[in-house]
C-alpha positions in Angstrom: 5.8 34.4 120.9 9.0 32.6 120.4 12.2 34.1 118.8 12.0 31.5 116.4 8.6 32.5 115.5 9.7 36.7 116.0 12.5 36.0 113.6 10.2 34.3 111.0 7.9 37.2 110.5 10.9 39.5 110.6 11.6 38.0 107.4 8.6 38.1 105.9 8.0 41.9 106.2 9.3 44.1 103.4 12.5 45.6 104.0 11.9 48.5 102.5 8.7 49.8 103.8 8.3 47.3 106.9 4.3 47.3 106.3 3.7 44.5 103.7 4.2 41.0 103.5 7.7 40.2 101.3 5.5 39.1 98.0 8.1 40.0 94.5 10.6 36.9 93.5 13.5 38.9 92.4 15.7 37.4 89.0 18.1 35.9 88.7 18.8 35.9 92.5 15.9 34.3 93.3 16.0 36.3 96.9 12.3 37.8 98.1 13.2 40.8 99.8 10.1 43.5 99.4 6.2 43.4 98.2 5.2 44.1 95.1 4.9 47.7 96.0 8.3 48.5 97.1 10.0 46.2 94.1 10.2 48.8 91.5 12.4 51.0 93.4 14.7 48.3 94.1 17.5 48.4 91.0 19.7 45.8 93.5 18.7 42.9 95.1 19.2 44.2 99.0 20.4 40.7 100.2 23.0 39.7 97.7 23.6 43.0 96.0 23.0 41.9 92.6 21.4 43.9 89.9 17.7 43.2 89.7 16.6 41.8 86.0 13.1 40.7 86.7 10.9 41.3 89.2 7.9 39.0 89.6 4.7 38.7 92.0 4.7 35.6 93.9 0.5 34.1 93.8 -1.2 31.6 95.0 -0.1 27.5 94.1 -1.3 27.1 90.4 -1.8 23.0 91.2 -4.6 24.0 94.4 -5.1 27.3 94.5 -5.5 27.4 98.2 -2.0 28.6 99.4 0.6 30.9 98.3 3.4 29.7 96.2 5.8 28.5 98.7 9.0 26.8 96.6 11.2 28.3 94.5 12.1 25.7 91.4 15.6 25.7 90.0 17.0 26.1 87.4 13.9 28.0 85.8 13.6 30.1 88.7 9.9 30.0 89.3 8.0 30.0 92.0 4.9 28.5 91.3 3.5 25.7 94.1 3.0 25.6 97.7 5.2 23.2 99.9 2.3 20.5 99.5 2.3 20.5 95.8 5.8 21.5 94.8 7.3 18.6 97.3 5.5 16.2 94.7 6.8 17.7 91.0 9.6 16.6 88.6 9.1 19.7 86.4 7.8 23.0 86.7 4.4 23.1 86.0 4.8 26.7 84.0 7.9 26.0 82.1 8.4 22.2 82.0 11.7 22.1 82.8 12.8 19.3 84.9 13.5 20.2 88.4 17.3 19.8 89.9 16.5 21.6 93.3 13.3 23.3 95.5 14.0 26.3 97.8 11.3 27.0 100.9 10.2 30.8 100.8 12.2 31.4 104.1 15.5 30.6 102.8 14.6 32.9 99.5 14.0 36.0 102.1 16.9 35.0 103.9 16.3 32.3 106.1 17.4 28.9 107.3 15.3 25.7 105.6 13.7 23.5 108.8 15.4 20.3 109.0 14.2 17.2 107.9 11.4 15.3 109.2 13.9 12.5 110.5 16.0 14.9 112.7 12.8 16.8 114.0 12.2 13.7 116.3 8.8 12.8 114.1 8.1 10.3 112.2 6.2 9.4 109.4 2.5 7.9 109.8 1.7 4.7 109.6 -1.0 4.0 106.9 -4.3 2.6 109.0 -6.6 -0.2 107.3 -9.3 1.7 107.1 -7.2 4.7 104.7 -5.6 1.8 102.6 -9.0 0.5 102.2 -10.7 4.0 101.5 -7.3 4.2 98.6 -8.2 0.9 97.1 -11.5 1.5 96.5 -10.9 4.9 95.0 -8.4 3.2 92.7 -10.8 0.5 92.0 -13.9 3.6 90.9 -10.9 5.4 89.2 -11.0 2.0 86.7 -13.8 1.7 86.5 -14.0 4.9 85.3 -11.7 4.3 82.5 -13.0 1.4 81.7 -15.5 0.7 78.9 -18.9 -0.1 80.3 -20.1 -2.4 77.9 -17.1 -5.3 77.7 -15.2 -3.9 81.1 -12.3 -5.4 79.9 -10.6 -2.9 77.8 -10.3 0.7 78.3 -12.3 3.9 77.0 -10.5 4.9 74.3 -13.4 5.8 71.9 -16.3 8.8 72.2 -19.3 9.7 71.1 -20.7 13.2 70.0 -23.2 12.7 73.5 -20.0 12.9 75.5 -20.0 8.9 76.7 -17.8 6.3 75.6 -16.8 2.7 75.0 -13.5 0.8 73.9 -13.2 1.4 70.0 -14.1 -2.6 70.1 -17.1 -2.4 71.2 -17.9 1.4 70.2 -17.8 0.5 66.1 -20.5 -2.2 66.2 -23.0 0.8 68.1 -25.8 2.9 66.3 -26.4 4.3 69.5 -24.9 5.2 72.4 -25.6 2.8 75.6 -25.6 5.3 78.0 -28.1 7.5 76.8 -29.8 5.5 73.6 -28.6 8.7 70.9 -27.9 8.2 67.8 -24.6 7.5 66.9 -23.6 10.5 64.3 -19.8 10.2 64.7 -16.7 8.3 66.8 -13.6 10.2 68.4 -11.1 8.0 69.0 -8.5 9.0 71.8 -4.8 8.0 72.3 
């Protein structure tokens, strides 16, 4: 084990009870200092020393569900996404607000951020034939998908009770549906 790696999971134990994982986002600071257990007996943050106003449980990236939240959003203070997902957002998925800076977990318990890919000596993938290829043609189902299947010129933008749809063009001249030959009771038209 490194003392890079030693001093990472130094801070991600609690520093209270040195047993848990550091899991409780601490407001306004935004500094995660203790697990959810410890965090009600902490009335000041124990980095910065400032008073402690909300307390809440950091879970698992509401975009994939995989990982744990990993980015702390500012201004709204929320910590939401993993690394993956956050890197990719404008606004904060829970409040909307747009987002002016991201903070890794390691620097909220204390940390230094890694450096950026550039000065890490890697660099960044080149894109083979065979993925730009496999994105095309999921680009090209993707329209298709939004496309109406009787004209496929114009887009879906009209449904049927059944569930399938057409362009409204097409869709008001039906008395059923040509997916599944039902009646035609009633039209939804989408924006």
């Amino acid at each position: 084990m490194t003392k890079n790696d030693q001093s990472e999971e130094a801070l991600d134990e609690c520093m209270v009870c040195s047993d848990n994982k550091r899991d409780t986002l601490f407001g306004p600071c935004g500094h995660v200092a203790t697990c959810s257990l410890c965090s009600p007996r902490v009335k000041k943050c124990l980095m910065c020393k400032e008073p402690v106003q909300s307390r809440t449980k950091i879970e698992e990236c509401m975009v994939c569900s995989e990982k744990k939240s990993q980015l702390l959003f500012k201004p709204c203070n929320h910590m939401v996404a993993c690394e993956g997902c956050g890197s990719l957002m404008k606004k904060c998925i829970q409040c909307r607000e747009n987002i002016t800076e991201t903070l890794p977990f390691i620097v909220c318990c204390g940390g230094q951020a890694p450096p950026p890919l550039s000065e890490r000596g890697e660099c960044k993938q080149e894109i083979t034939n065979q993925e730009l290829s496999q994105l095309q043609q999921q680009l090209q189902d993707m329209k298709e998908q939004t496309m109406c299947p009787v004209c496929m010129d114009r887009r879906k933008n009209l449904i049927f009770l059944c569930g399938h749809g057409t362009c409204q063009l097409c869709g008001d001249r039906m008395q059923e549906c040509p997916m599944c030959r039902k009646t035609v009771e009633r039209r939804i038209l989408l924006f």
